[in-house]
C-alpha positions, 0 to 999 in steps of 0.5 A: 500500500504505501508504493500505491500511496507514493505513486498517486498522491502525485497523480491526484495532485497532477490532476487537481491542478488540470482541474483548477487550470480548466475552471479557471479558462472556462471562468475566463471565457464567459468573463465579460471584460475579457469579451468586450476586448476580444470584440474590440481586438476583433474591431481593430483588426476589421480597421486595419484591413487584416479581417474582410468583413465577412471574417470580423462577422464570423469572428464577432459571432464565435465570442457572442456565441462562446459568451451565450454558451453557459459554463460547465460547473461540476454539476453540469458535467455530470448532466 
């Protein structure tokens, strides 16, 4: 037992920091700061000629779509 114990207690910690990495960025996805400077990238982008039209709409409508989105929780993901 204590072999087991010396090799996942590494493992489990591994693990709780995936955990706390992927709450923190879906956290920081639905974050509407975060939003409005993506658009407003996405603007400056569109006025300096790097994005058609059509790519700023396309762009534009992939943030407002991931904002609409509604975080996963823990309770969500077990749905």
């Amino acid at each position: 037992m204590g072999l087991f114990s010396f090799v996942s207690a590494p493992v489990r910690g591994v693990m709780r920091l995936g955990e706390l990495i992927q709450r923190q960025a879906e956290q920081d996805m639905h974050d509407p700061a975060a939003i409005r400077r993506e658009l407003e990238e996405i603007d400056d982008r569109r006025a300096s000629g790097e994005l058609s039209a059509r790519e700023e709409a396309e762009a534009q409508q992939q943030v407002l779509d991931r904002m609409a989105a509604r975080p996963q929780t823990p309770e969500t993901k077990e749905r």
